[in-house]
C-alpha positions as CSV (number, residue, x, y, z in Angstrom):
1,X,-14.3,4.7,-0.7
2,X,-12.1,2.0,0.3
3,X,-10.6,-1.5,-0.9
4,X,-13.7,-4.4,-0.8
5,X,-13.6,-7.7,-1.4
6,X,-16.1,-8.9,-4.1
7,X,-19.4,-10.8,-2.5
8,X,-18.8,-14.7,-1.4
9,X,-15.4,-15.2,-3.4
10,X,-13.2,-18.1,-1.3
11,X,-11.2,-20.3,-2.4
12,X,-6.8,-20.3,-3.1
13,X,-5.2,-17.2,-3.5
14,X,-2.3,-16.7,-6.5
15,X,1.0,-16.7,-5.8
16,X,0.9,-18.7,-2.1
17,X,4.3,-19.8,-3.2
18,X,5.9,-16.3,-2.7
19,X,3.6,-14.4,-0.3
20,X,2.7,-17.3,1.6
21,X,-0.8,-17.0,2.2
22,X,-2.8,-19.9,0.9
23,X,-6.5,-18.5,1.1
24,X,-8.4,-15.2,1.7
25,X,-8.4,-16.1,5.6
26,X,-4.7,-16.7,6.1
27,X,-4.5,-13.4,4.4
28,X,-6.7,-11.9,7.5
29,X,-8.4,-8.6,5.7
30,X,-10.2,-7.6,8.5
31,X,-7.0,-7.1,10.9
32,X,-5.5,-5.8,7.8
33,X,-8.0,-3.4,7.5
34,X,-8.3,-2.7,11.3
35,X,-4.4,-1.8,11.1
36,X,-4.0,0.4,7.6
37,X,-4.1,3.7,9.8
38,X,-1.5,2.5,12.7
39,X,1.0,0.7,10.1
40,X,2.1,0.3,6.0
41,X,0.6,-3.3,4.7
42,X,4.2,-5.8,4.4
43,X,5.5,-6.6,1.6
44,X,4.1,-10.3,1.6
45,X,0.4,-8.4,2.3
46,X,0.9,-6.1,-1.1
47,X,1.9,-8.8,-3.1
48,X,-1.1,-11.0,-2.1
49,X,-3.7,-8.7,-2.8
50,X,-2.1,-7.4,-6.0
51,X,-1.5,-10.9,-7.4
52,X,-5.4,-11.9,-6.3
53,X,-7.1,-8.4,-7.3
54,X,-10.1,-10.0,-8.8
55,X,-11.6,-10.9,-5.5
56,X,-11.3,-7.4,-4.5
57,X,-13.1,-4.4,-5.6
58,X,-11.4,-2.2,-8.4
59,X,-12.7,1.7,-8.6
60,X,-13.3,3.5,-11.2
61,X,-12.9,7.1,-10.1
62,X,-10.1,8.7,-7.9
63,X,-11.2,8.8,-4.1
64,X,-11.9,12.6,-2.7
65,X,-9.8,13.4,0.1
66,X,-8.6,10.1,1.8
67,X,-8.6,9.5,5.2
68,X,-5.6,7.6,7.3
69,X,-5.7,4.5,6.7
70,X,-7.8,4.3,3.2
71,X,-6.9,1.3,0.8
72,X,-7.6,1.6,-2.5
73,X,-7.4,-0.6,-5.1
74,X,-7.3,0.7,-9.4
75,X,-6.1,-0.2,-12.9
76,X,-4.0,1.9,-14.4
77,X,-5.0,0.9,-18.1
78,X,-9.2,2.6,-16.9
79,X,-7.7,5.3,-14.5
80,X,-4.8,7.1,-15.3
81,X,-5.3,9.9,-12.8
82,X,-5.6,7.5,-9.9
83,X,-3.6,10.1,-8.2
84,X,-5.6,12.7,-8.2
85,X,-7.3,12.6,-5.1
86,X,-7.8,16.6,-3.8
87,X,-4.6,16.7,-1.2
88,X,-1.9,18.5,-1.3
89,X,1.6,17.3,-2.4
90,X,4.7,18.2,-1.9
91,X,5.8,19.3,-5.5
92,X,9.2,18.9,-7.9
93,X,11.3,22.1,-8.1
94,X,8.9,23.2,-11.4
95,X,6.0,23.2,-9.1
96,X,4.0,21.4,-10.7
97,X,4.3,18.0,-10.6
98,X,4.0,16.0,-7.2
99,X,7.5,14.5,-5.6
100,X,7.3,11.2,-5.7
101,X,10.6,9.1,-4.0
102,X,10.7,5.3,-6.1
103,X,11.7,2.2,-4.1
104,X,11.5,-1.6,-5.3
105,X,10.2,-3.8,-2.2
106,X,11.0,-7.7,-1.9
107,X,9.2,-10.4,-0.9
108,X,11.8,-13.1,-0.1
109,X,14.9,-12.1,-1.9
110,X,13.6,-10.8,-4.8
111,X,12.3,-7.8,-5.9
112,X,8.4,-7.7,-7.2
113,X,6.9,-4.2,-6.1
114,X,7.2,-0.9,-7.5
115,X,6.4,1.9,-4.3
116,X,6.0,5.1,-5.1
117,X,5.5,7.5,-2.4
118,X,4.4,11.2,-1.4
119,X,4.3,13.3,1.6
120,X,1.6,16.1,1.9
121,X,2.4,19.3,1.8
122,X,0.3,21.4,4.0
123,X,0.7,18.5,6.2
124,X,4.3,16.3,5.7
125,X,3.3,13.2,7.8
126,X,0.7,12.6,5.7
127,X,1.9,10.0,2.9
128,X,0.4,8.1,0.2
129,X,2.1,5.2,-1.3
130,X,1.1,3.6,-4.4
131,X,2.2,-0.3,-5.3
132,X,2.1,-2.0,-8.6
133,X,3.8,-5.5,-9.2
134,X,7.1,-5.7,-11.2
135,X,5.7,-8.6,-13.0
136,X,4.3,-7.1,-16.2
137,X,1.3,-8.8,-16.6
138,X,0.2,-7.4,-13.1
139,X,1.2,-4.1,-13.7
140,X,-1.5,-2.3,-14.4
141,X,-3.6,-3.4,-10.8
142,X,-2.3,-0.2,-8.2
143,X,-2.8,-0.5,-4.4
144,X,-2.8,3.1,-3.2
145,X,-2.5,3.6,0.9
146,X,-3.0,6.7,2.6
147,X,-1.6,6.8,6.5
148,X,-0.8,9.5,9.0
149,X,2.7,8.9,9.9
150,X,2.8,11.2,12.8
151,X,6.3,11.4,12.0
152,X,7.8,14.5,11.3
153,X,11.7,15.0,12.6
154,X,14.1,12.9,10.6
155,X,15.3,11.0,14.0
156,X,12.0,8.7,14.4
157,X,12.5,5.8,16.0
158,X,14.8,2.8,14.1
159,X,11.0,0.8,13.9
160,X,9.6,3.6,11.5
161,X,8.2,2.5,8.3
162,X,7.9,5.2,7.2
163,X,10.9,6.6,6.1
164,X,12.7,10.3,6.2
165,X,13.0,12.7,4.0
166,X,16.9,13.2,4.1
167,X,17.3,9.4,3.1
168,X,14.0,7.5,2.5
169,X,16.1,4.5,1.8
170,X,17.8,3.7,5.2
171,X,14.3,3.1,6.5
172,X,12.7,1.1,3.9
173,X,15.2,-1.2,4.0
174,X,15.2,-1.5,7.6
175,X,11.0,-2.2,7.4
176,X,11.9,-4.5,4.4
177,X,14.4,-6.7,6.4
178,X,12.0,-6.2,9.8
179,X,9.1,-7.8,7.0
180,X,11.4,-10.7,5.4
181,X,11.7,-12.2,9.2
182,X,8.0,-12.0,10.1
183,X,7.1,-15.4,10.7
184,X,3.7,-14.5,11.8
185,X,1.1,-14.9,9.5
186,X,-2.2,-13.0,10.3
187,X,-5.4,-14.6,10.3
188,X,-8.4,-12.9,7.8
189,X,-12.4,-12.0,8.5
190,X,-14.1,-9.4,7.3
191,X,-14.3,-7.9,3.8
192,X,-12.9,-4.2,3.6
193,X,-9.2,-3.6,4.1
194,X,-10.2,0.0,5.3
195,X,-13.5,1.2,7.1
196,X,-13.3,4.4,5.1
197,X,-16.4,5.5,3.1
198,X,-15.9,9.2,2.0
């Protein structure tokens, strides 16, 4: 299962004022979709699709086993165990509950995403990170990302996305800054943001 778009929807996307892409094409799914295994969606990318989830497919039932690179899109107020979707987390000190590290993204200067994120435990450069908008009538609408980081000594390279386990922080903010000066806005075709169908 992955993140579609809904059958023939065009037209102007919400929110073009923060995120800064106008319609569905600016917002360039396919190369979105091409790239979810090889990098974490920008800040600007999350926003747009959170703020414009109607044109996008909404599941019902937590995917089985993710792949890399999966993009999935659910409400929280029909799903509340989104997360459970068969891997193995790494787990809290009571072993029970999954360790989750919070950040808050921006887009611009200010903050609008919640990230939560978790690294497998069988396998710790495996990570899924879930997004939900700060702005509480949008809350509810998750984007879930699965991605093999390939990552797994604490001295990856200053680029790295994905952050460390010592101080997730240091890294996010770097990506966050990298994100704020990307002036190149990606061009949008296709209609799945991941090719995943299992």
């Amino acid at each position: 299962m992955s993140l579609s778009m809904k059958d023939d929807v065009q037209g102007s996307l919400v929110g073009s004022e923060i995120h800064g892409f106008h319609t569905l094409q600016d917002l360039d799914v396919k190369n979105i979709r091409e790239e979810a295994s090889a990098r974490w969606l920008r800040p600007n990318e999350i926003h747009a699709i959170l703020c414009n989830y109607k044109y996008f497919v909404i599941h019902v039932k937590p995917v089985n086993l993710p792949k890399s690179g999966t993009i999935v899109l659910f409400d929280r107020k029909m799903l509340r165990n989104f997360r459970k979707d068969g891997h193995n987390w790494k787990k809290k000190k009571d072993g029970k509950t999954v360790k989750e590290a919070h950040e808050h993204l921006k887009v611009g200067n200010v903050e609008r995403i919640h990230v939560y994120y978790a690294h497998g435990l069988d396998n710790p450069t495996f990570v899924r990170r879930c997004y939900w908008l700060l702005d509480k009538s949008l809350e509810h609408v998750v984007l879930v990302h699965y991605r093999e980081t390939k990552e797994s000594s604490p001295s990856t390279s200053m680029n790295s996305n994905s952050g460390s386990v010592s101080n997730p922080s240091a890294n996010w903010l770097l990506s966050e800054e990298l994100d704020s000066r990307a002036t190149h806005v990606y061009s949008v075709g296709g209609n799945e943001l991941s090719g995943d169908t299992g």
